[in-house]
C-alpha positions as CSV (number, residue, x, y, z in Angstrom):
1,X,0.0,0.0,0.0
2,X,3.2,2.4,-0.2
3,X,5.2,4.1,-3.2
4,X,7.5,6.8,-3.6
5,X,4.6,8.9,-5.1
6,X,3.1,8.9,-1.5
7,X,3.9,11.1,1.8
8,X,3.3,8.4,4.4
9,X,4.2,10.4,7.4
10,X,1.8,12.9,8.7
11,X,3.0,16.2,8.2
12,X,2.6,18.0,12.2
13,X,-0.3,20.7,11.7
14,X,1.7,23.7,11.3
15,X,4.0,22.4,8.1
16,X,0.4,21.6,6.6
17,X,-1.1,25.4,7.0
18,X,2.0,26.3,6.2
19,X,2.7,23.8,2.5
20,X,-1.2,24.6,1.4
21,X,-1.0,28.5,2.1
22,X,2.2,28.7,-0.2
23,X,0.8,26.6,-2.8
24,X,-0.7,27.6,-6.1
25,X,-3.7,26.4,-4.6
26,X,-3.7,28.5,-1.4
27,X,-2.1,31.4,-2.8
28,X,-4.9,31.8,-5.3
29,X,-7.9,31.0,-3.0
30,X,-6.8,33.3,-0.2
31,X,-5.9,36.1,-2.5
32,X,-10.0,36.1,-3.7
33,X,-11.0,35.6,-0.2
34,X,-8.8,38.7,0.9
35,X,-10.1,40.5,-2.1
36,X,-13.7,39.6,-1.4
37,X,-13.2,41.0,2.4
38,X,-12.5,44.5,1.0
39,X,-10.3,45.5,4.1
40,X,-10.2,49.2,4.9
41,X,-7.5,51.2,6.3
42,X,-9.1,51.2,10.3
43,X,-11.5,48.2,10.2
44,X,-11.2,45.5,12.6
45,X,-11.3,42.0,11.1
46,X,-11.0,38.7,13.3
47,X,-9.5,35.9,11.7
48,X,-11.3,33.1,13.1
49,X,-9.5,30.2,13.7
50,X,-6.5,31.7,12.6
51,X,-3.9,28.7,13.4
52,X,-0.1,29.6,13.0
53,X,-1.1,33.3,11.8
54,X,-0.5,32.2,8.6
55,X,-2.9,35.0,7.0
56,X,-2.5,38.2,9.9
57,X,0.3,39.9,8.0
58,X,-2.0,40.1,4.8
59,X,-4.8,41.4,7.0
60,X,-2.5,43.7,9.1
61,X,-1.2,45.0,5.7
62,X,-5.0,45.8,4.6
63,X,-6.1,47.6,7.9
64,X,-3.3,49.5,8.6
65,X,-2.2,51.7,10.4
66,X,-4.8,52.1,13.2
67,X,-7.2,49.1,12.2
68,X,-6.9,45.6,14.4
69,X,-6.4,42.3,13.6
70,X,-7.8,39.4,15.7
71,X,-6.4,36.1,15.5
72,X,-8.6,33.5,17.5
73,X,-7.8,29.8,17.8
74,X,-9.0,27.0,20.3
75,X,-5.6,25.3,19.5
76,X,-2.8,26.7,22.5
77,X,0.2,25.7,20.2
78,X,-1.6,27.2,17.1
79,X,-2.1,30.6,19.3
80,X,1.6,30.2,20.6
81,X,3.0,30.3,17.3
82,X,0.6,32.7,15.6
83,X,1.7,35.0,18.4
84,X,5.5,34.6,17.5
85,X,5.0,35.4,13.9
86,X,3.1,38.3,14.7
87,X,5.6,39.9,17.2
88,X,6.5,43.6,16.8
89,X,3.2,44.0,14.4
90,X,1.1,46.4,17.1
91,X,-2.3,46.2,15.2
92,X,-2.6,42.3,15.7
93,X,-4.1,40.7,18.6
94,X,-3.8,36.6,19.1
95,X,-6.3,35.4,22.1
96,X,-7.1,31.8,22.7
97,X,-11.0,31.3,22.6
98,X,-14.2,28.9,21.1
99,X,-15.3,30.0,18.0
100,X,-18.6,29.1,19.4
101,X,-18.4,31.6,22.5
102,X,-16.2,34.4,21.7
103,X,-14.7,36.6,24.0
104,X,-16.2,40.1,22.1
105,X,-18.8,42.8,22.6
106,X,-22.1,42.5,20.7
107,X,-21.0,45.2,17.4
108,X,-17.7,45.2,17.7
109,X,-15.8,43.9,14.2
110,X,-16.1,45.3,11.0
111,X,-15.0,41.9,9.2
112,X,-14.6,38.4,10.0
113,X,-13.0,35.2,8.2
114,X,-13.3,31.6,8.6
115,X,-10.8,29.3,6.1
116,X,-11.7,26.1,6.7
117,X,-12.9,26.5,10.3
118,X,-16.4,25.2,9.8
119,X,-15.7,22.2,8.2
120,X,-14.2,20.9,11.6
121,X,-16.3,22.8,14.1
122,X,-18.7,21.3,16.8
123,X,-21.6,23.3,15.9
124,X,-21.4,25.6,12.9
125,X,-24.8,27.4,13.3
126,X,-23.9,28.4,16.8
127,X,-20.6,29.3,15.4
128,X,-22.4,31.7,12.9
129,X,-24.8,33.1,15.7
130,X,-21.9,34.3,17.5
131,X,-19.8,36.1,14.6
132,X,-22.9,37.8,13.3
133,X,-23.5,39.0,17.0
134,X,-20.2,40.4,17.0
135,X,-20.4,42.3,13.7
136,X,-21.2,45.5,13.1
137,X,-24.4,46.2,10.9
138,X,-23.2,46.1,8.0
139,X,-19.8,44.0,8.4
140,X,-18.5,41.6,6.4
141,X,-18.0,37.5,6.8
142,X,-16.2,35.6,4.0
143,X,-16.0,31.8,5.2
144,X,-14.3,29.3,2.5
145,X,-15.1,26.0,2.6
146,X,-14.5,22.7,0.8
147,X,-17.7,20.1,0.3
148,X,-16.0,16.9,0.2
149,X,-19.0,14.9,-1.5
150,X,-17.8,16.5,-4.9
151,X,-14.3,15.0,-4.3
152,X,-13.9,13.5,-7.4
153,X,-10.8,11.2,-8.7
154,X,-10.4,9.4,-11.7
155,X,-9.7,5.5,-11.4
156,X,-11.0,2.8,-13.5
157,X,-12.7,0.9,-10.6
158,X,-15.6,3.9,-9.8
159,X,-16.3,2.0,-7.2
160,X,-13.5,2.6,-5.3
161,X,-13.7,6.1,-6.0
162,X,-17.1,5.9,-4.7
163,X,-15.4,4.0,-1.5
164,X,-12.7,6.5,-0.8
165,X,-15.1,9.5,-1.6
166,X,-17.5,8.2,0.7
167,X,-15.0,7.4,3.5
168,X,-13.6,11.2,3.5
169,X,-17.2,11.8,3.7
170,X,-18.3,9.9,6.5
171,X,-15.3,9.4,8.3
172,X,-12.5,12.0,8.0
173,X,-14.2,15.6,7.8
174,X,-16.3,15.8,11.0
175,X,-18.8,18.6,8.3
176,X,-17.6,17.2,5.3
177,X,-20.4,19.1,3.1
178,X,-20.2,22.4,4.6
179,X,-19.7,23.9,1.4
180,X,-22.5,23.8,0.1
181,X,-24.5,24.1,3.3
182,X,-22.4,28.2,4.2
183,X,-25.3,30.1,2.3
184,X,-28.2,28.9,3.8
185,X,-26.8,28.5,7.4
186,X,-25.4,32.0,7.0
187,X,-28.9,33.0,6.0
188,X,-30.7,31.4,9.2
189,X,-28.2,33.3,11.5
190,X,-29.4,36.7,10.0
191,X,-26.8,37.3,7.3
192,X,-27.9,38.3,3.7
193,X,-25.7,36.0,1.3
194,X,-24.9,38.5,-1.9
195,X,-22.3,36.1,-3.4
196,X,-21.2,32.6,-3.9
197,X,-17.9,32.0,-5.6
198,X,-17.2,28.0,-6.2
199,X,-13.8,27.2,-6.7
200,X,-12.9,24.3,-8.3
201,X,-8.8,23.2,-8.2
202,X,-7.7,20.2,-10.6
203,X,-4.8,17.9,-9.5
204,X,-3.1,16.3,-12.0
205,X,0.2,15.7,-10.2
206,X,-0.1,13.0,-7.8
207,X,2.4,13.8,-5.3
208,X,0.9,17.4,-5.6
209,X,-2.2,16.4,-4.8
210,X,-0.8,14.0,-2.2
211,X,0.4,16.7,0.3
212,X,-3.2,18.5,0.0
213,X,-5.4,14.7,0.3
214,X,-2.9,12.7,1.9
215,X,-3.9,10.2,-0.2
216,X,-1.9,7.1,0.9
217,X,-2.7,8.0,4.7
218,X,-6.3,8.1,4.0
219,X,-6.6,4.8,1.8
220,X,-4.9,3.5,5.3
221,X,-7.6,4.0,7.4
222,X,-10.5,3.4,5.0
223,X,-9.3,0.2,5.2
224,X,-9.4,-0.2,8.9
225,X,-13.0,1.6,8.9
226,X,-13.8,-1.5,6.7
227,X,-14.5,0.9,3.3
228,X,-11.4,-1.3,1.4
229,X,-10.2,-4.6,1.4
230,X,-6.4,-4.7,1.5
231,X,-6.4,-5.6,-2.2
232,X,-8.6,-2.8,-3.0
233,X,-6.7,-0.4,-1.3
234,X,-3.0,-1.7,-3.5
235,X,-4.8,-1.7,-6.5
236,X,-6.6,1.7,-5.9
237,X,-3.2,3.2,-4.9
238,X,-1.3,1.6,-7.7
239,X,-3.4,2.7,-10.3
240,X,-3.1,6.6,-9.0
241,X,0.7,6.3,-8.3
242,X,1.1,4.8,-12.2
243,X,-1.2,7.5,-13.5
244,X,-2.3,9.4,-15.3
245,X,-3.6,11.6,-12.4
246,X,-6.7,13.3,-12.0
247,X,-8.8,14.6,-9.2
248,X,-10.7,17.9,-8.0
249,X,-13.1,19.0,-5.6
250,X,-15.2,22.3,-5.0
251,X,-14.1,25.1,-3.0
252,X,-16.7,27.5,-1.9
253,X,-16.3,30.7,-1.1
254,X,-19.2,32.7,1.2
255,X,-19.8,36.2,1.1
256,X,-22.0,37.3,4.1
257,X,-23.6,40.7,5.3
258,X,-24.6,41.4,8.7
C-alpha cells in the first residue's frame, strides 16, 4: 500500500497550514478571499481560527495603520505560534477562545473570516450566531469552505472512487459538506448571502495532490473503517501512483452581510 509517489508520514499541523498556504492552490484562493473581504484602512477583522497566523500579516497589511487584527484559535500551540510570527506587528491581537463563545462585545468587528474552520467545528450554526453577533451592521463574513462529496478522482474501478469518496465523507471531515450548506446557514443566522464563488482546483500531479489529500494515509484507514479490502486499497493506490492523475473538488467561497 506504499510508493514513492506517497507522503506516508503525517506532516505536524503547522508544516500543513504552512505547505497549502504557499501553494498555487492556497495562494490563489486566499488572495480572492482577501479580495472579497474589502479590508479598509481602520477596520477590525477577526480571523477566526487563525492557526499559525498564517494570513494576519495580509490582514495587518490591509487595515493599517490604526485598524486591528484578531487572531482567534482554540488550539494553545496554534495561538503560541501565531503570536510569535506576529511579534513587533502592534495592530494584531492573538487570544485563545471557542469560536462558538467568543470573548467580544455585541457590534464590535467590522470583518470576520473563517478558512476552513467550519468544516471541523462542533456546531457551525452556533458558530455563525456568535460572529454575526459580534459584527457591526453592515460588516462583512467571507467563510471558505470545501464540500467533500464532490471529491472526485479518476480510477477505473468507480467503485473505489465511490469508497474513498464516501469514506472522507463519513469518516474524516467531522462537516464534510459544509460547502455547500455556508449560504443557507449563514442565512438562518441573519446574514444576507450576496455572493457565492465556487472554486474548483484540478490535481493532476499525484504527489501534488498527495500533500493536500494525503492520499496514501487516508486509503490507510479506509481500510481499517472496513471501506477497502487490502487488495482494493494496493490496486486503488497503484493505479493513481502509475497514472495518469486526476482529481478535484469544489471550493466555496461565502460572502455574508450582517
Amino acid at each position: 500500500m506504499t510508493s514513492s509517489a506517497f507522503e506516508t508520514a503525517k506532516p505536524d499541523s503547522v508544516t500543513y497550514l504552512d505547505r497549502l498556504a504557499t501553494s498555487d492552490l492556497g495562494r490563489s484562493y486566499k488572495r480572492r478571499m482577501l479580495d472579497a473581504l474589502d479590508l479598509r484602512a481602520g477596520h477590525s477583522v477577526l480571523d477566526l481560527g487563525c492557526g499559525p497566523g498564517t494570513d494576519l500579516e495580509a490582514l495587518a497589511t490591509a487595515v493599517a495603520p490604526d485598524g486591528a487584527v484578531i487572531g482567534i484559535d482554540h488550539d494553545k500551540d496554534m495561538v503560541a505560534a501565531a503570536r510569535t510570527r506576529t511579534t513587533g506587528q502592534t495592530v494584531v491581537h492573538v487570544r485563545h477562545a471557542d469560536i462558538h463563545d467568543l470573548p467580544m462585545a455585541d457590534r464590535t468587528a467590522d470583518r470576520a473570516r473563517t478558512d476552513r474552520v467550519l468544516q471541523h467545528v462542533a456546531d457551525p450554526p452556533v458558530a455563525l450566531d456568535e460572529i454575526r453577533r459580534v459584527l457591526r451592521p453592515g460588516g462583512r463574513l467571507v467563510m471558505g469552505e470545501p464540500d467533500w462529496e464532490t471529491l472526485a478522482v479518476d480510477h477505473p474501478d468507480s467503485d473505489l472512487t465511490r469508497a474513498y469518496t464516501r469514506h472522507v465523507a463519513e469518516r474524516v471531515v467531522r462537516n464534510a459538506g459544509i460547502g455547500r450548506q455556508l449560504a443557507r446557514l449563514a442565512t438562518e443566522s441573519g446574514f444576507t448571502v450576496p455572493e457565492v464563488i465556487p472554486v474548483t482546483p484540478v490535481f493532476r500531479d499525484v504527489q501534488v495532490a498527495d500533500k493536500i489529500l494525503g492520499l496514501e494515509r487516508t486509503t490507510r484507514r479506509a481500510v481499517e473503517a472496513g471501506y477497502f479490502s487490502d487488495q482494493e486499497a494496493e490496486a486503488w493506490l497503484s493505479q493513481l501512483a502509475r497514472g495518469p492523475f486526476f482529481a478535484a473538488v469544489t471550493f466555496y467561497i461565502v460572502v455574508a452581510e450582517a
